[in-house]
C-alpha positions in Angstrom: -113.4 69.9 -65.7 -110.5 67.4 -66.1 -107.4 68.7 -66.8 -105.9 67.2 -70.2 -102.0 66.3 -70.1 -100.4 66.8 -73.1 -98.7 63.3 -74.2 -95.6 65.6 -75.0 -95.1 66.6 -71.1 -95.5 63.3 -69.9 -91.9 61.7 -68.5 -91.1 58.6 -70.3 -90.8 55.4 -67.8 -88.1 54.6 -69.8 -85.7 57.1 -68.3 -87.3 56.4 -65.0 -86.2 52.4 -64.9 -82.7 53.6 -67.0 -82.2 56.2 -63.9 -83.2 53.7 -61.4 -80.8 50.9 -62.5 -77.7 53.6 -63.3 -78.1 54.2 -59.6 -77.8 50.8 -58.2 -74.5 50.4 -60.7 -73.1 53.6 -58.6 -73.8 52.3 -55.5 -71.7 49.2 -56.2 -69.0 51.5 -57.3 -69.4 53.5 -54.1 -68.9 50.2 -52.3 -65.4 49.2 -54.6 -63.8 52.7 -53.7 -64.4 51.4 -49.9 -62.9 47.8 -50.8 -59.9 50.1 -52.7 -59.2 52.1 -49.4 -59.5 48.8 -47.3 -57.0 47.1 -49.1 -54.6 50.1 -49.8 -55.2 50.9 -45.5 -54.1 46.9 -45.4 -50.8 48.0 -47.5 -49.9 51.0 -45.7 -50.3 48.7 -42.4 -47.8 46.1 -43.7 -51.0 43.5 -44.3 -51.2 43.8 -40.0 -54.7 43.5 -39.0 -55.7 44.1 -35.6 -59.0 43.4 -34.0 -59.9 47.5 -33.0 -58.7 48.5 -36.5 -62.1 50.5 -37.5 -61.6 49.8 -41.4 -63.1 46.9 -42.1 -61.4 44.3 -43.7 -61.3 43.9 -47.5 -62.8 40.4 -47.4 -65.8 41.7 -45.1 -66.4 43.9 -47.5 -66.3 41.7 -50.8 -69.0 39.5 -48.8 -71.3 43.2 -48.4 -70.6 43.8 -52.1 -72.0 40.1 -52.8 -75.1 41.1 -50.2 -75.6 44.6 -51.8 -76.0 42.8 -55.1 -78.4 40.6 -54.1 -80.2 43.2 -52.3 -80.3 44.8 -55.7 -81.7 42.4 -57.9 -77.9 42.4 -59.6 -76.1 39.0 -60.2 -72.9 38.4 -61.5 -71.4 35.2 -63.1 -68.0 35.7 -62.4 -66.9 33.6 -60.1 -64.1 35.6 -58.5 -66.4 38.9 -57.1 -62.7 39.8 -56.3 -61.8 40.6 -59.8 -65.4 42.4 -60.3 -64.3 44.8 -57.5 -60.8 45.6 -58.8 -62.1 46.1 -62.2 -64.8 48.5 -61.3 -62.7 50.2 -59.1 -59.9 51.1 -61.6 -59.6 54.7 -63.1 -61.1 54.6 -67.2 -58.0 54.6 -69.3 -59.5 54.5 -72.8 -58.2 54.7 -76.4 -60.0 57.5 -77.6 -59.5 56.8 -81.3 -61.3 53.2 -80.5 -64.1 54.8 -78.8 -64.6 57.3 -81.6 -65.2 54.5 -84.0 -67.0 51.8 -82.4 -69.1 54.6 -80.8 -69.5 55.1 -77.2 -72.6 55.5 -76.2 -75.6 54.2 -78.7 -79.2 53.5 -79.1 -81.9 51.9 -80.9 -85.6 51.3 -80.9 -87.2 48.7 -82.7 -91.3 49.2 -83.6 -92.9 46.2 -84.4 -96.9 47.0 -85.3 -99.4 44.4 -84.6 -100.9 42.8 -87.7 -104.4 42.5 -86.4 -106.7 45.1 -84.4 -106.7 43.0 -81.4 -102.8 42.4 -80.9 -100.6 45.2 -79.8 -97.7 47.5 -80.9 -94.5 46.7 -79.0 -91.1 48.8 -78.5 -87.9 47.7 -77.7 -85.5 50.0 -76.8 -82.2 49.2 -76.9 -79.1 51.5 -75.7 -75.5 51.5 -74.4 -74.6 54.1 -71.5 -71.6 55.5 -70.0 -72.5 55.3 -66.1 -69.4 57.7 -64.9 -68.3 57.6 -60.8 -65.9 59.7 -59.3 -63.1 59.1 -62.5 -64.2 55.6 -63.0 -66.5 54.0 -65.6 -68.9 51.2 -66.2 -71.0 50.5 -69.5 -74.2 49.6 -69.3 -76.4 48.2 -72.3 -80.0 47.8 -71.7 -83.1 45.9 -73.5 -86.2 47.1 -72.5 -89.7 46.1 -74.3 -92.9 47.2 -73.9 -96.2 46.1 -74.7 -98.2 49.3 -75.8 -101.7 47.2 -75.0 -100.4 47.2 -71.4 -98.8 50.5 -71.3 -95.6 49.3 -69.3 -92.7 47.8 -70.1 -92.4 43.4 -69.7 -89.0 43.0 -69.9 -85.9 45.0 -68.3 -82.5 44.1 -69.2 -79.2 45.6 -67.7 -75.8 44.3 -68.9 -72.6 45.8 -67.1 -69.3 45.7 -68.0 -66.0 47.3 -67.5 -64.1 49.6 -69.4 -61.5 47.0 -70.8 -64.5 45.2 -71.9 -65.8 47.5 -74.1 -65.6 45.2 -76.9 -67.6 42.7 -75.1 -70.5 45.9 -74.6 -70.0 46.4 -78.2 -70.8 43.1 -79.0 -73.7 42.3 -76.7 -75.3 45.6 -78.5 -75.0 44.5 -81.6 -76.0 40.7 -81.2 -79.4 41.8 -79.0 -79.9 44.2 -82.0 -79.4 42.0 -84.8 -81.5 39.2 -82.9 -84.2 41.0 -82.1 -84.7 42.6 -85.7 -84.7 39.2 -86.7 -87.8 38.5 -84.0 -89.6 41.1 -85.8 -89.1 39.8 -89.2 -90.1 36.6 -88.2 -93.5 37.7 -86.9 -94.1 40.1 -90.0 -93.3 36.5 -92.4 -95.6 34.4 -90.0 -93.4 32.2 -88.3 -93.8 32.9 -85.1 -97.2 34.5 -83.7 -98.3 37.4 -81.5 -97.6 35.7 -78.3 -94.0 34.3 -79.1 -92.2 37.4 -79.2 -91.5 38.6 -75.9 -90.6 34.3 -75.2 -88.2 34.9 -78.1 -87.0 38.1 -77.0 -86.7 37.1 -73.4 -84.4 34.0 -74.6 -82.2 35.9 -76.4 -81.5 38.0 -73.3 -81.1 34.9 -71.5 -77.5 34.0 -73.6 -76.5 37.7 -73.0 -72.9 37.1 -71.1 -72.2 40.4 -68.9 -70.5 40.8 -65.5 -73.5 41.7 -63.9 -76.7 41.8 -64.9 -79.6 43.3 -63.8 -83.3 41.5 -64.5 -86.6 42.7 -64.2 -89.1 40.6 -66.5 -92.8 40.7 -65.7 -94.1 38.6 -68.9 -97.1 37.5 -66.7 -100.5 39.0 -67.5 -104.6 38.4 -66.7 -105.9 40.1 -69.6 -107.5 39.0 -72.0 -107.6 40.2 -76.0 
């Protein structure tokens, strides 16, 4: 006799890619706390580096930050990776009152129900995290969407930024949000069809501007409807 799951005890992958990617933010944050006791080591020194010094030197370290993001699937466009590093490594100093009105951490899901038998549903899930490390902070606002035909999510979106860009987290929020309702009323008037709303959804993650990003799409598929 099988044994029958209920759907209600069944851990959403959702939280399972969400955990996955707030752990590779905290181990670049791990890795600015080194670069932060490099270069404070370098101050306490006088700037004098010597060759059997067993701290490694800051820049050595801002090229294994670049490496570890790589290694991670993360990219940044900033050009200076030094500013990243100081950024993420200062302490959160927030204006509570701010945070309390904008909202700190938020989410949404957007359903959009097929209008034919043979299409599926889709989910996008939208959020904005607090990922917290040892007194300092990084937001995180993801986009995931899933195709319920498939049963796993297409595309995965991470968009980091720093606590005196909280305003720019904010903003990405609310643009991915407002764009992507607009997706789904666009399907539901019959502008666009069935198979153009991931590609929309997908470009409108593409102009997302974030520190570092984190992308995971998987739009490809064999199956046939």
């Amino acid at each position: 006799m099988s044994l029958i799951i209920p759907q209600t005890n069944l851990l959403d992958e959702l939280y399972i890619h969400k955990y996955n990617s707030t752990n590779k933010m905290r181990q670049i944050m791990s890795l600015t706390e080194q670069t932060e006791l490099t270069e404070q080591t370098e101050q306490n020194k006088g700037l004098i580096k010597t060759t059997s010094s067993s701290q490694p030197s800051k820049e050595a370290l801002i090229t294994l930050f670049s490496q570890m993001l790589s290694s991670l699937n993360m990219k940044t466009d900033e050009n200076d990776i030094k500013d990243i590093i100081n950024k993420v490594s200062q302490d959160a100093k927030l204006d509570k009152q701010a945070s309390i009105r904008q909202g700190r951490e938020r989410k949404d899901d957007i359903k959009i129900v097929s209008k034919t038998i043979k299409d599926s549903h889709y989910q996008i899930d939208i959020s904005k995290d607090i990922i917290k490390q040892k007194g300092k902070e990084v937001f995180m606002v993801s986009c995931y969407a899933k195709d319920a035909y498939l049963g796993r999510y297409l595309i995965k979106r991470n968009f980091f930024y720093t606590t005196d860009r909280e305003k720019f987290a904010n903003d990405a929020y609310d643009e991915i949000l407002t764009k992507v309702s607009s997706i789904k009323d666009r399907y539901y008037n019959e502008i666009i069809d069935v198979s153009g709303i991931f590609t929309q959804i997908k470009q409108v993650l593409d102009g997302v501007i974030s520190e570092i990003k984190i992308e995971e799409d998987s739009l490809g598929t064999n199956i046939s409807r």
